[in-house]
C-alpha positions as CSV (number, residue, x, y, z in Angstrom):
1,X,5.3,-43.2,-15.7
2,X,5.7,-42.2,-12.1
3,X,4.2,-44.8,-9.7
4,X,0.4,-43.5,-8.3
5,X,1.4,-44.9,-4.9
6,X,4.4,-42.8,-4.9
7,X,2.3,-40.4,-2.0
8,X,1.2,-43.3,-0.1
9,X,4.6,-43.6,1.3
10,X,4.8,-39.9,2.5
11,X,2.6,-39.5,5.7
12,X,3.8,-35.9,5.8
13,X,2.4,-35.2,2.6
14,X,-1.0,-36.9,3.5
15,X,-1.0,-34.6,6.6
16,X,-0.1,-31.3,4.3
17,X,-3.4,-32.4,1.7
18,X,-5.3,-33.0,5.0
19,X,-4.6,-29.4,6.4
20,X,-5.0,-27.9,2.7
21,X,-8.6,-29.5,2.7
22,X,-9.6,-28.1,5.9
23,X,-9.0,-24.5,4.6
24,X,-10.6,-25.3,1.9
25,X,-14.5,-25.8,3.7
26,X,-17.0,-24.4,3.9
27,X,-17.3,-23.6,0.1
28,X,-18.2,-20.9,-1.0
29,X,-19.3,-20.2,-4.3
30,X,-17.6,-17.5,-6.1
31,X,-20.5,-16.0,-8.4
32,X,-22.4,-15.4,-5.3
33,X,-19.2,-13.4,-4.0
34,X,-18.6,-11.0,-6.3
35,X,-20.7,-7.3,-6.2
36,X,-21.8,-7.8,-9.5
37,X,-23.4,-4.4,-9.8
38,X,-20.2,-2.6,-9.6
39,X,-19.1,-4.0,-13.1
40,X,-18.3,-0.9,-15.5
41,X,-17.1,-0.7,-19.3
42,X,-16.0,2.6,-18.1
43,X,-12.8,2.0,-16.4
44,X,-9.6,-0.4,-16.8
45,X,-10.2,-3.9,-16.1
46,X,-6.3,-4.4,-15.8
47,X,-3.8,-1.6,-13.6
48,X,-3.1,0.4,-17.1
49,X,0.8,-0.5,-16.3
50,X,-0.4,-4.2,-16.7
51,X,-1.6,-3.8,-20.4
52,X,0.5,-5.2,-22.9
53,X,1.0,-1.8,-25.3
54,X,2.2,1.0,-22.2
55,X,4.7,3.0,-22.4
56,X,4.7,3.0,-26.2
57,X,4.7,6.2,-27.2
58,X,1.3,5.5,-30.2
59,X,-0.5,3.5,-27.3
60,X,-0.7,6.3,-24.8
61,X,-1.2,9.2,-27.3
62,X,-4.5,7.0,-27.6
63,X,-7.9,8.4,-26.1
64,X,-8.7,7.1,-22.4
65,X,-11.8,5.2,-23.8
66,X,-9.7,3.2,-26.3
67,X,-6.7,2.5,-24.0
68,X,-9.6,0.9,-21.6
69,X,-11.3,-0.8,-24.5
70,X,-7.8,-2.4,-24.7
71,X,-7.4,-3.6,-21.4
72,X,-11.1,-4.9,-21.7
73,X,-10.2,-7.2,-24.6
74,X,-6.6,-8.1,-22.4
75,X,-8.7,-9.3,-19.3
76,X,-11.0,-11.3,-21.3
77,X,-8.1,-13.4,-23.3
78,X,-6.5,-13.3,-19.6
79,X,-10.0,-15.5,-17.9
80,X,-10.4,-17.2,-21.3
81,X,-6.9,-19.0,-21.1
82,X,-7.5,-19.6,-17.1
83,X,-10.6,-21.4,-18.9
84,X,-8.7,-23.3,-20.9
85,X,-6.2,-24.3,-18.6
86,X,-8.8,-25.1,-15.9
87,X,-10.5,-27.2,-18.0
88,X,-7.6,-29.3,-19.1
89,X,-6.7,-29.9,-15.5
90,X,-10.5,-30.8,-14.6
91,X,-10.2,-33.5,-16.8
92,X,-7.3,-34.9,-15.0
93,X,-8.0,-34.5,-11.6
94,X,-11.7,-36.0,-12.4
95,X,-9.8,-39.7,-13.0
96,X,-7.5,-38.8,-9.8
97,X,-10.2,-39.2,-7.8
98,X,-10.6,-42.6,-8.3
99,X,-7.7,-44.2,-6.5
100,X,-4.8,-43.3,-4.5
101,X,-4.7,-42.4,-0.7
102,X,-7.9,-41.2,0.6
103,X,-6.6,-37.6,1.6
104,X,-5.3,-36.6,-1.9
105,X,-8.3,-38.1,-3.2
106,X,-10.4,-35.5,-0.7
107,X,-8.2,-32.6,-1.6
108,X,-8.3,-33.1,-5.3
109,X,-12.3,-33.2,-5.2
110,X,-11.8,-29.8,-3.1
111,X,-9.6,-28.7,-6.0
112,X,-12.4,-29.7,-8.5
113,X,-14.2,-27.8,-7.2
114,X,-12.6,-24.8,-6.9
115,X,-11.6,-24.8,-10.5
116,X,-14.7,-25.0,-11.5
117,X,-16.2,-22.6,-9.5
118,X,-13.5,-20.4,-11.2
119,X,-14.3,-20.9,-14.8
120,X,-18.1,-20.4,-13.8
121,X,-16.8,-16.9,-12.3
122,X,-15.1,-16.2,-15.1
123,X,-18.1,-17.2,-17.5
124,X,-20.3,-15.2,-15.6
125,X,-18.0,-12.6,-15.3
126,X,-18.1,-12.4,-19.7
127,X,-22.2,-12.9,-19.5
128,X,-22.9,-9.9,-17.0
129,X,-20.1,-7.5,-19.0
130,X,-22.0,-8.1,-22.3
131,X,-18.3,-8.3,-23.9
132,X,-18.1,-11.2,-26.7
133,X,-15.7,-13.3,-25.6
134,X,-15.7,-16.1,-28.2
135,X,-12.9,-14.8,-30.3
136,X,-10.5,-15.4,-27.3
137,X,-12.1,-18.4,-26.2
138,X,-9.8,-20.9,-28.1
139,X,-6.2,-20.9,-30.2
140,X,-4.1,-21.3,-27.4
141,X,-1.3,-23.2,-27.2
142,X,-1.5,-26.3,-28.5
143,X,1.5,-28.0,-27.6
144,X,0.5,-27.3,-23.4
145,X,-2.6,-28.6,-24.5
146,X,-1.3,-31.6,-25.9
147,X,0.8,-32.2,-23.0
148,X,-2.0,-31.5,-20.2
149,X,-3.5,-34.1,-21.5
150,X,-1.0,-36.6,-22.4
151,X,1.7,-36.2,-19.3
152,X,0.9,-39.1,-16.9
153,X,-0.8,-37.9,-14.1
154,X,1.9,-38.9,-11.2
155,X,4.7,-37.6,-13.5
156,X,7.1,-35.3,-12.3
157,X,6.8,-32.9,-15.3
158,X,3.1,-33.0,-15.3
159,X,3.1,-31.4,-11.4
160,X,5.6,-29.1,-12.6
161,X,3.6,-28.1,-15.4
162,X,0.5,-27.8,-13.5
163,X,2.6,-25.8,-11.1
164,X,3.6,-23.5,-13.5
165,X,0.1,-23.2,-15.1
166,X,-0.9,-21.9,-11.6
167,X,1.3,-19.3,-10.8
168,X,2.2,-17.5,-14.0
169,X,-1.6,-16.2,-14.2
170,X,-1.4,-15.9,-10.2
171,X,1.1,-13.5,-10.5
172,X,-1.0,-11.3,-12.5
173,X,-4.1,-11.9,-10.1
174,X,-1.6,-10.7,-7.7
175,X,-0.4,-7.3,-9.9
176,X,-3.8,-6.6,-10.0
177,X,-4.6,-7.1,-6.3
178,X,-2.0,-4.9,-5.4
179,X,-2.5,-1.9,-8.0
180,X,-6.2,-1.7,-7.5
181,X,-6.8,1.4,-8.0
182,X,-8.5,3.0,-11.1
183,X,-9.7,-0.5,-12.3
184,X,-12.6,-1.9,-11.9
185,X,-13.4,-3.0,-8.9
186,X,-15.4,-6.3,-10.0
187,X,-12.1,-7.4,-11.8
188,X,-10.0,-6.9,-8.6
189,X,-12.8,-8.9,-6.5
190,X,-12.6,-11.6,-9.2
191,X,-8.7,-11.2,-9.2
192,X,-8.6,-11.6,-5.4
193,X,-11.1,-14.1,-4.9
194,X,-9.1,-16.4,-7.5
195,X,-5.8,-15.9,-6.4
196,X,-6.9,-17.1,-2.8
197,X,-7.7,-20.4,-3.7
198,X,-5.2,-20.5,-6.2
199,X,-2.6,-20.0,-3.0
200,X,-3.8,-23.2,-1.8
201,X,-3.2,-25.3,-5.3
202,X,0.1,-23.6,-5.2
203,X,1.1,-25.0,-2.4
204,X,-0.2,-28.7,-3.2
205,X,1.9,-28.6,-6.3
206,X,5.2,-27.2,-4.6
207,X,4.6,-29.9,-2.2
208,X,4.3,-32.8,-4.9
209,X,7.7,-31.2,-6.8
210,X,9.9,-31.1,-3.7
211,X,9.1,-34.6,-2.3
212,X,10.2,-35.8,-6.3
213,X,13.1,-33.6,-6.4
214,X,14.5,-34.9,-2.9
215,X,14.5,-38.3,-5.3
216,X,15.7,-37.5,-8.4
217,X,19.3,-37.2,-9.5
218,X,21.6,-34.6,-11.3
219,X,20.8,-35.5,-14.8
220,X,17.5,-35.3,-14.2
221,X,17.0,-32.2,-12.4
222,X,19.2,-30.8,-15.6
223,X,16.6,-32.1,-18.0
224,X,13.8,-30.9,-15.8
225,X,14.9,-27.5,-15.5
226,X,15.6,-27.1,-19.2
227,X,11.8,-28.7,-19.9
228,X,10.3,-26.1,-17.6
229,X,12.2,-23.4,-19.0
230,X,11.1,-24.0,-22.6
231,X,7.0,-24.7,-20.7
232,X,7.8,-21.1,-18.8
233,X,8.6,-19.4,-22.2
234,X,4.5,-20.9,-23.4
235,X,2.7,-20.2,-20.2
236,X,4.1,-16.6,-20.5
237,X,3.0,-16.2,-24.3
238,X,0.2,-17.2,-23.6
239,X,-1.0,-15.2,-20.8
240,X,1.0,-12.4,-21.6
241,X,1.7,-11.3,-24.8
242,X,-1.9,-11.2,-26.4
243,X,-1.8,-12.0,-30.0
244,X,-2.2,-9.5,-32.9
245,X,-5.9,-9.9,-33.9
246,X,-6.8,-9.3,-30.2
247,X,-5.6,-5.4,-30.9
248,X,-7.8,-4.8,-34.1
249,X,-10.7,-6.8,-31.9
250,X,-10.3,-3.4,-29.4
251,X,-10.4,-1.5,-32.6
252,X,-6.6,-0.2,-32.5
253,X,-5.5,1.4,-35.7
254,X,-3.6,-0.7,-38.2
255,X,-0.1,-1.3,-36.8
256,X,2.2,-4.5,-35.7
257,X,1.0,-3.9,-32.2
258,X,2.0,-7.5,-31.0
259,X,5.5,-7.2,-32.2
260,X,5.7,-3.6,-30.5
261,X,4.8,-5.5,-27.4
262,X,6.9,-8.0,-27.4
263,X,9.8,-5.9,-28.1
264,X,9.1,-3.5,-25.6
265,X,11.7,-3.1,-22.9
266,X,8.7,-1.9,-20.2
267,X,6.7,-5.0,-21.2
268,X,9.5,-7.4,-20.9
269,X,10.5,-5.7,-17.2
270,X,6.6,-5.9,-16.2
271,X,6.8,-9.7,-16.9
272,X,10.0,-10.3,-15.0
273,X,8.9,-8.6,-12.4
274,X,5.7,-10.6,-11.6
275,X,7.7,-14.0,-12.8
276,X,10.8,-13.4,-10.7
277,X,9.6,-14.6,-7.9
278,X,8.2,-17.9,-9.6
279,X,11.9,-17.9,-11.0
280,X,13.8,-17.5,-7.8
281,X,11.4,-20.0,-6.2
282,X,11.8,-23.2,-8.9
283,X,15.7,-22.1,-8.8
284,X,16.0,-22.7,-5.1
285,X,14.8,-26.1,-5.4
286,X,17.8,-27.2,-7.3
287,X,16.3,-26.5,-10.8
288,X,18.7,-24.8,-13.4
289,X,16.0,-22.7,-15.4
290,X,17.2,-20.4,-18.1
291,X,14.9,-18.0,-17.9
292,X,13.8,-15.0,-19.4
């Protein structure tokens, strides 16, 4: 276990937390953000060349109703699993809080409250649609979720995790940001809004990871890189490639529909093309990841 006054002996990295909390106030509470009123069943909630199933030729000989129905089911799984993994880092920073040096303590209550003010979006995002979520509230992976809550919290692999678990669904908010158009525009607002403070966590985490790796040695870079790789494969699976009950949920016709995505060679570029970057960035810091 990594030592908790490891940060203590970084004034730089106080100073970085310090100006991170700053931008952080005043809060504002997301729910009271969002222009609730413009929330329609009748349009995508995903950029259609973000759902899992396009391209394939029986997925777009399918109405324009059913093909939205899809990405309706694809969005929810997408906020429940930001639910999830919110929650398991909640739970973490909560006992953070109560030691270490006073401006990581401050930023982590900031990030508390983010996170939470994300889920409640997200929540109140499901109430307002009328969609029933609780089918993709839970079955996610249980190996990250044993890990969130095992990792010590000062580890190396834990930040890296937690670094990971922040920007493979960023990358989406991003996607979504940038190829507005034709969805709805509730689900960009909540895309935006997320990915904004999420740019902030990012950069906390990146911070943590590249103070540890100007520390750690060959060997353990190598290990590091190949435990990220195989935590990369998870985070991507999970947020992804939607399992195969979530297809006959959105009332698909009978078909392997989850295999067909995962084979797919336009899925598989969609992914690498909003992970690349995520890639390129870990790579840089000296971290062999074999990835995709």
């Amino acid at each position: 276990m990594a030592n908790p006054d490891f940060l203590k002996s970084l004034p730089s990295f106080a100073e970085r937390a310090t100006q991170l909390s700053r931008h952080s106030t005043p809060y504002r509470d997301p729910v009271t953000r969002i222009h609730w009123e413009r929330l329609s069943r009748h349009a995508f909630w995903l950029p259609e060349q973000a759902v899992s199933l396009y391209g394939i030729e029986e997925y777009d000989a399918l109405p324009l109703a059913a093909r939205q129905t899809l990405s309706h089911h694809e969005f929810a799984r997408f906020l429940n699993a930001g639910v999830w993994l919110e929650s398991l880092f909640l739970q973490r920073l909560a006992h953070a809080t109560l030691k270490g040096p006073r401006a990581t303590r401050i930023y982590h209550l900031h990030e508390l409250r983010e996170e939470a003010g994300h889920s409640l979006m997200f929540l109140e995002f499901f109430e307002r649609s009328g969609l029933d979520d609780s089918a993709t509230a839970a079955h996610f992976d249980r190996w990250l979720t044993f890990l969130g809550r095992r990792l010590p919290f000062h580890s190396t692999l834990f930040w890296s995790a937690i670094l990971l678990g922040e920007e493979v669904p960023d990358r989406l908010n991003r996607y979504v940001r940038l190829h507005a158009q034709g969805v709805c525009p509730v689900a960009v607002e909540l895309c935006v809004l997320h990915s904004t403070d999420e740019a902030r966590h990012i950069a906390y985490g990146q911070e943590v990871l590249r103070h540890r790796l100007e520390r750690a040695g060959r060997m353990a870079r190598l290990a590091l890189g190949y435990a990220l790789g195989s935590l990369l494969r998870r985070f991507v699976a999970t947020f992804y490639y939607p399992p195969q009950d979530l297809y006959m949920r959105a009332g698909l016709p009978a078909g392997p529909w989850a295999a067909r995505a995962a084979r797919h060679i336009l899925r598989r570029q969609f992914v690498a093309h909003c992970l690349g970057p995520t890639v390129a960035r870990l790579r840089g810091l000296g971290l062999a990841i074999s990835w995709p």
